[in-house]
KEBADO-422881 format. One record per residue (C-alpha): residue number from 1; x, z, y. Coordinates in nm, 3 decimals, padded with zeros to 5 digits. Layout:
<pts>
pt i:NUM px:X pz:Z py:Y
...
</pts>
This chain:
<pts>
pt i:1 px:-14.025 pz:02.480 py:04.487
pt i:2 px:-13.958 pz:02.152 py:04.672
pt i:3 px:-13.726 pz:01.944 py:04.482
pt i:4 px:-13.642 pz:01.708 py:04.696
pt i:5 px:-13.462 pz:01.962 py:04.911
pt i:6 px:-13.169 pz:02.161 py:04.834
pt i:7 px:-12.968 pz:02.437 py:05.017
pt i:8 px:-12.600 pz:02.418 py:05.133
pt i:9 px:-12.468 pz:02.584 py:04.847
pt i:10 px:-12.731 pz:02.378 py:04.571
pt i:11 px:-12.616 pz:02.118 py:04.768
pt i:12 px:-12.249 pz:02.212 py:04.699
pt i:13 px:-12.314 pz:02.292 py:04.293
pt i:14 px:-12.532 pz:01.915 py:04.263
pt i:15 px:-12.218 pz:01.774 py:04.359
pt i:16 px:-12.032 pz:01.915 py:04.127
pt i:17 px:-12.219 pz:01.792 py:03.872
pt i:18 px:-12.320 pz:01.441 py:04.013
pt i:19 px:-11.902 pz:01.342 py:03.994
pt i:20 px:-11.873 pz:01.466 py:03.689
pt i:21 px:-12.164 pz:01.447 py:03.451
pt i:22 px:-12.239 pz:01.429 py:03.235
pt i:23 px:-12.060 pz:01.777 py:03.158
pt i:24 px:-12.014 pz:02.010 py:02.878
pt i:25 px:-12.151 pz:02.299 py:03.043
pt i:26 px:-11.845 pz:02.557 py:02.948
pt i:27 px:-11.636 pz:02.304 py:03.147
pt i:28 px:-11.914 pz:02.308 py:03.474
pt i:29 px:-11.828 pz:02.728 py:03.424
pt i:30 px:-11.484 pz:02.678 py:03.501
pt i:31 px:-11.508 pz:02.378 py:03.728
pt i:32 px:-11.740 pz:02.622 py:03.979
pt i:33 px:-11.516 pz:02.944 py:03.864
pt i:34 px:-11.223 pz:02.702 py:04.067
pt i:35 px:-11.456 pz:02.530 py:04.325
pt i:36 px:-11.693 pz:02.834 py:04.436
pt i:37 px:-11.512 pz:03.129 py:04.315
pt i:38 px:-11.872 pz:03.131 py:04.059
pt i:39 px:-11.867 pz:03.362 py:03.774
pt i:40 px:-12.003 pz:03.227 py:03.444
pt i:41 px:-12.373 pz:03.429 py:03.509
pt i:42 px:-12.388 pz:03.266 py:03.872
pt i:43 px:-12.317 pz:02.882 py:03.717
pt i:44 px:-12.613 pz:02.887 py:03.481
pt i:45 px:-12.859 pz:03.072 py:03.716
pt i:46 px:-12.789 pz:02.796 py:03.969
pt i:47 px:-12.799 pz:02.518 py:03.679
pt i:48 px:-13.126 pz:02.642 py:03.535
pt i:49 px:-13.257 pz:02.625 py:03.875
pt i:50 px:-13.162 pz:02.273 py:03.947
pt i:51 px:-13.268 pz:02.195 py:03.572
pt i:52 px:-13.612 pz:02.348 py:03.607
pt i:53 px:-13.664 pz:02.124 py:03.955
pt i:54 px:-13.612 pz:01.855 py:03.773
pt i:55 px:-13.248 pz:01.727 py:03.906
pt i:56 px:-13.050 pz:01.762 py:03.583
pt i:57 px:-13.071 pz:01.901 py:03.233
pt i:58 px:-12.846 pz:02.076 py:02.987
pt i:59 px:-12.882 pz:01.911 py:02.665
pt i:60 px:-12.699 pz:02.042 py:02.342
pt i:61 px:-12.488 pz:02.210 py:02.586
pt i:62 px:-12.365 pz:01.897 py:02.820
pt i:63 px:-12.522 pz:01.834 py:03.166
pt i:64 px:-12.718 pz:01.568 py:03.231
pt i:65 px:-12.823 pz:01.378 py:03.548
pt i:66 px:-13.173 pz:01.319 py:03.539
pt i:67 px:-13.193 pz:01.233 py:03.941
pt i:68 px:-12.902 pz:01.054 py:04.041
pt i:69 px:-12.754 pz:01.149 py:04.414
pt i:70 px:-12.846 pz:00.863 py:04.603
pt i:71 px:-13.214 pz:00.911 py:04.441
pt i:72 px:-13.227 pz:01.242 py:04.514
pt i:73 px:-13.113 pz:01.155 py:04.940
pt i:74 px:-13.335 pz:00.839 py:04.952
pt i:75 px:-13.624 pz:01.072 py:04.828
pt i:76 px:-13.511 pz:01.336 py:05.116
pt i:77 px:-13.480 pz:01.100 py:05.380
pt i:78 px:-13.799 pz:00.901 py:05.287
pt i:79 px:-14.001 pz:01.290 py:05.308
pt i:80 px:-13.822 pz:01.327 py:05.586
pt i:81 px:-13.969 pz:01.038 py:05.802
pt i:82 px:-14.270 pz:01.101 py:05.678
pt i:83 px:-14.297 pz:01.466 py:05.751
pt i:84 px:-14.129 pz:01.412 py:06.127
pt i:85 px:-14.226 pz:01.058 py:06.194
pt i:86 px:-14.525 pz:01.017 py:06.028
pt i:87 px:-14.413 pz:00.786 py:05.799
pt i:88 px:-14.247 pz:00.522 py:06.092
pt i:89 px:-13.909 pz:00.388 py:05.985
pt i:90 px:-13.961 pz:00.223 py:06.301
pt i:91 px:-14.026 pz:00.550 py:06.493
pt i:92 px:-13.691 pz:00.701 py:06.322
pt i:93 px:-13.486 pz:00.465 py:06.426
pt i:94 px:-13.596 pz:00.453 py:06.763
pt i:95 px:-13.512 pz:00.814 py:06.793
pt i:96 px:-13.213 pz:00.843 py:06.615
pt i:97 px:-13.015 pz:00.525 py:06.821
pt i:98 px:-13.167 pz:00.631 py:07.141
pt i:99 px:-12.888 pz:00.895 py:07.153
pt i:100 px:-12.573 pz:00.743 py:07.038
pt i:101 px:-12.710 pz:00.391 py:07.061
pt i:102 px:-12.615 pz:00.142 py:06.789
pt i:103 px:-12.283 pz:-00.079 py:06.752
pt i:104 px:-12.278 pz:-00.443 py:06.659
pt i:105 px:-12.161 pz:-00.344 py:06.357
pt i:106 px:-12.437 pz:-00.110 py:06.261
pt i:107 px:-12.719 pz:-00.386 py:06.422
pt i:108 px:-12.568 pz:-00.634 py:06.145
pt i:109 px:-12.660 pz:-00.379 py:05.896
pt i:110 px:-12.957 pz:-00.318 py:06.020
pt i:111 px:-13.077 pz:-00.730 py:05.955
pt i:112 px:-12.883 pz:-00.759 py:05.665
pt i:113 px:-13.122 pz:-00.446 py:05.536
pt i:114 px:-13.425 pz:-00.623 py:05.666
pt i:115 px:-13.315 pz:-00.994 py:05.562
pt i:116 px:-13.282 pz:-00.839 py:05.191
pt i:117 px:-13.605 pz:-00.663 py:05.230
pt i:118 px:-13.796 pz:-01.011 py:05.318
pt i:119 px:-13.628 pz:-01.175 py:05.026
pt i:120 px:-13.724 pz:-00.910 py:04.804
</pts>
């Protein structure tokens, strides 16, 4: 399975867990018993799932991050471009302001990004 994507409702449990791990995993139970309506059986289906992709890990009963979030979207968005724009960050962003355009603000950004990048 492709860990680098998750579904709305893996999406949804990750976090969960991301704000508030690590987590004993009895208090993860009730946290997605209150958040999802989850029952107990549900909670550690979903966790083994996300354990066994590699995302987190339950350890002597407390849930670890082993992925953090913005990890996990930077290595989504970077398969992403790759997959649709074969590999062009250039080609991306073409596409993606060519709709909406981009606002001074977001053109600062943009250099700031690349300005960082060529300082290393």
């Amino acid at each position: 399975m492709d860990e680098t994507r998750l579904g709305a409702v893996e999406t949804r449990f990750a976090d969960l867990i991301w704000e508030r791990a690590p987590i004993p995993s009895g208090e993860l139970v009730k946290v997605c018993q209150e958040a999802l309506g989850w029952k107990k059986s549900t909670t550690y289906t979903m966790l083994r799932r996300l354990c066994q992709r590699g995302l987190f890990e339950n350890r002597d009963s407390v849930v670890h991050t082993l992925v953090t979030r913005e990890e996990f979207f930077a290595r989504q968005s970077q398969r992403f471009v790759e997959e649709t724009f074969h590999g062009s960050l250039p080609a991306f962003l073409a596409a993606f302001s060519s709709g909406k355009g981009l606002d001074e603000n977001e053109v600062e950004e943009l250099e700031k990004l690349i300005e960082q990048y060529r300082k290393g």
